[in-house]
Each structure stands twice: as C-alpha cells, then as structure tokens.
N, C-alpha and C positions, 0 to 999 in steps of 0.2 A: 504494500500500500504506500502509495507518493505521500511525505512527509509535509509538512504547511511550512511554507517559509520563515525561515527564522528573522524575529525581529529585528532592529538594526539595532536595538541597543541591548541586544544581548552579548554583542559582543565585547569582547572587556575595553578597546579603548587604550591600551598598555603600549607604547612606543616600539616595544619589542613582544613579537607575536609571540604568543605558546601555542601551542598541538589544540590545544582546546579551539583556538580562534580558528586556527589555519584549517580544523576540522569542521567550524559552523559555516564558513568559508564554501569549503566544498560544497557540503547539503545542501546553502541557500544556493548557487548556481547550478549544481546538475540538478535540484528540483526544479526550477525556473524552466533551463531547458527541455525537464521531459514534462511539459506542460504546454510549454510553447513549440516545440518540436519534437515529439517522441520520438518519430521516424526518421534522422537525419542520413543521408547520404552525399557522397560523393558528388560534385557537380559534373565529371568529367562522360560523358554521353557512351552509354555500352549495351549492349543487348544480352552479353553472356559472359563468362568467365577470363574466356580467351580476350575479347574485346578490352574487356577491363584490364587484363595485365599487358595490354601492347599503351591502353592509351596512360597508364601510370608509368609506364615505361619512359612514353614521353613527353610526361611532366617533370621530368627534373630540370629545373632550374627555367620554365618553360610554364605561362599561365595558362590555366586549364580553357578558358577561352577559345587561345591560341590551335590550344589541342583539338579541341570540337571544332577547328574549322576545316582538318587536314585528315582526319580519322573516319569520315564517313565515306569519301571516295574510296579510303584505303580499306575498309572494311568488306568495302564492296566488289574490290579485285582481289583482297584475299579475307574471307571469309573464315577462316581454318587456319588451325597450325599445319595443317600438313597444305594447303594451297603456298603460304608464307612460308613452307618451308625449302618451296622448290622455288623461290626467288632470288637473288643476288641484290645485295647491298645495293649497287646502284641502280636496281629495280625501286627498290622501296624510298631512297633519295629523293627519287622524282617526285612522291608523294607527299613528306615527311621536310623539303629542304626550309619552310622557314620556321619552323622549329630551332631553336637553342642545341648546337651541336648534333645536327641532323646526322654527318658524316657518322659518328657513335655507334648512336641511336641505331641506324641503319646495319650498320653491324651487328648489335646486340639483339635485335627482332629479327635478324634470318637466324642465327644463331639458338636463339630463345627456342623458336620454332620448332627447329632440328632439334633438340632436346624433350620438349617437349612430346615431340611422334619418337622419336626412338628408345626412350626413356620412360617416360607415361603415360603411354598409348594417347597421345592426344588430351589429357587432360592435364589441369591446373593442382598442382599439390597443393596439399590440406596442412603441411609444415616449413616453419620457419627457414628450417636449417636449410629443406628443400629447393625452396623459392629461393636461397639465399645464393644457391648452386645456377642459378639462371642469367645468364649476361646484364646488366643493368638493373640489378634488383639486389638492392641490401637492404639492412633490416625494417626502415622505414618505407618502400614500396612494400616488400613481405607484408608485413602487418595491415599496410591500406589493403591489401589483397586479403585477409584473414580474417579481419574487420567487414570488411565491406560484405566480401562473396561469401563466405562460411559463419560469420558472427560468430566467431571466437575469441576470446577477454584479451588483444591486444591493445596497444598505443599505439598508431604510429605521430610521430612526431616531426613536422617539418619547422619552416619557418616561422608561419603562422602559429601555431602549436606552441612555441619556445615563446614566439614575441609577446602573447596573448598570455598564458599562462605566469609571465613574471608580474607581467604588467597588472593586472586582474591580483597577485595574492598565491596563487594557487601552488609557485613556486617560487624557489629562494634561491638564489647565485649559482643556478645550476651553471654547471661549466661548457657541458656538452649535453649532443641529445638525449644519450642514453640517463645522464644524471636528470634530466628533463621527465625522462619516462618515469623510471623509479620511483621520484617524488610525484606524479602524477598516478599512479598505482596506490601508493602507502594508502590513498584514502578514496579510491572509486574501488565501488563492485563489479564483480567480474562481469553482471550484467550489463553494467555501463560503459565497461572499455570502450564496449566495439563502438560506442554512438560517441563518445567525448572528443575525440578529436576533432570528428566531423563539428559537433557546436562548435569549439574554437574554431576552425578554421571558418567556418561561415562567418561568425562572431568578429574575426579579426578581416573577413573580407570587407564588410557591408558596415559593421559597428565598429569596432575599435580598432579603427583604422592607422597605419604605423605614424605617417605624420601628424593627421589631425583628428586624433578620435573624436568622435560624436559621442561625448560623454552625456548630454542634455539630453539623448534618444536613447541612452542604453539604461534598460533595467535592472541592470546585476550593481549601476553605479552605487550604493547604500552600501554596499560590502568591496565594493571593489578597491584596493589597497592604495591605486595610482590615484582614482577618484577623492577617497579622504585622508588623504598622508600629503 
C-alpha cells in the first residue's frame, strides 16, 4: 500500500543530514512519483527487446530524441538480430551516421548481433554479467535493459540519474556511478529499482533541468535539499 507523503516539517531541519532525513527523503519522492507516474519508461521508441538494446546502444552520449529519428528506418531494414547480423558496419553507418560516434556504434551493433544469433539463439539475456559481454553495453545500458524489458530490481544510472539524484538529496558526494547506485539502492525497494531511474531521468529532463531548474513547477521542491539549503 503507497505511503501518504510525509510532511515537510517532519523533517529534522539539522545542517547535517542523518539516515533518518535522507530516509523521509526517499519515501516522500518515490511516493510522489508512483502517484504521479507509476508506469515510467524509457523514452527511446522500440517494439521489442532486440529494438531496445540496439536503440540504448545508441544513446551513449547521444539524446534519445536524436535516437528516435535514425532507429525506425533502421529497424525496418533490419528487423532481427540475425537480419543485423548479416550487415557490415558501413551498412549500418548509412543509417546511424549523425548519431554521436556513429563509426563505434556501427561496429558494436553488427557485432552485438552476431553474438546474439550464435550465442543466444537470437535472444536478449536476462543477466548483467551477460549483457555486459555484448559490444557497447556496460553496466548502465545492462541494467536500462533489465529495468526496462525484464523489470528486474536494477539502477541504471546515467547523467541524468547522478545530476538529479545529488541535486534533489537522495545522494551524497558520490564519486562515481556505481557509488551513485549503491547509495540509491540503501533505500528503494527492489520493486522500485526498475521504475527510479526512469523518474529521475524524466525529472531531470522536463523538471530539474541542469542549468535552470524549474524549481517553482516541481513538487518534490519541500524536501528537495538544493530547493531548501
């Protein structure tokens, strides 16, 4: 049963946070968003498993936007790992080239492919370690993969995810991503994994935006650390 938001002056108020804040913290924002968005996904456009890990493929460093305007052509000439697997890099270029390190990319998706049909008969693995084995896919595509297609209790964390998550409270001087994760784990349920990233990253696309957050529009502002610090 979804929890009532906690008040704003429940919170102690103390310069320096304890577990107890950083924990009301949580509750009051993933209850917000599984009210206002229970069912959060991916914005990047896919019909099925395969789709979603070519078009996560590439989004590195590359707006999902971007991505949705060059992945439906390409879906449509290869439909299949094994169609995609019988192409050459400079097949898939032609599709792919104004994407962010298309040259790569192009690599890593014939590639992918060919692993994919010789390895797992055409299907998307259900493990990290797995996914981790596939040309352009480390731990944070794995997990948007695990998250997304399977709803399995990951994080994945990107930019969005880091920038949003310090900014907001929810974490503390993480250094890197995985220390990002960690500390986003200590306090979501494994129900929640899968859907928490996805709030932040929408959160940080549309609301709390890196230059000029829309602090006056966002509703988590009453708890949120940048807001009242």
């Amino acid at each position: 049963m979804a929890l009532e938001l906690i008040p704003v002056d429940d919170m102690s108020g103390n310069s320096i946070e304890d577990n107890n804040d950083i924990k009301k913290r949580f509750e009051y924002i993933i209850n917000y968003f599984q009210k206002k968005n229970p069912n959060p996904t991916t914005e990047l456009k896919h019909k099925n498993g395969f789709e979603l890990l070519v078009a996560v493929i590439l989004s590195a460093q590359t707006q999902d936007s971007r991505v949705n305007t060059v992945t439906p052509k390409l879906f449509e000439k290869y439909p299949t790992p094994e169609a995609l697997a019988k192409a050459t890099s400079n097949d898939i270029y032609k599709y792919i080239s104004s994407v962010n390190y298309a040259g790569n990319k192009s690599d890593y998706l014939v590639r992918t492919a060919n692993i994919l049909v010789t390895k797992y008969n055409g299907k998307i693995p259900e493990n990290v370690n797995d996914l981790m084995t596939l040309p352009g896919v480390g731990r944070k595509t794995a997990h948007v993969i695990l998250a997304t297609l399977f709803n399995k209790p990951v994080i994945a964390v990107d930019t969005h995810v880091t920038r949003v998550s310090d900014r907001i409270g929810l974490t503390t001087d993480a250094k890197n991503p995985l220390e990002v994760e960690e500390q986003l784990v200590r306090y979501t349920s494994k129900e929640v994994m899968p859907k928490i990233s996805h709030w932040l990253i929408l959160h940080g696309r549309y609301i709390c935006t890196a230059r000029n957050p829309q602090c006056k529009k966002c509703d988590i502002r009453a708890v949120c650390r940048y807001y009242t610090t």
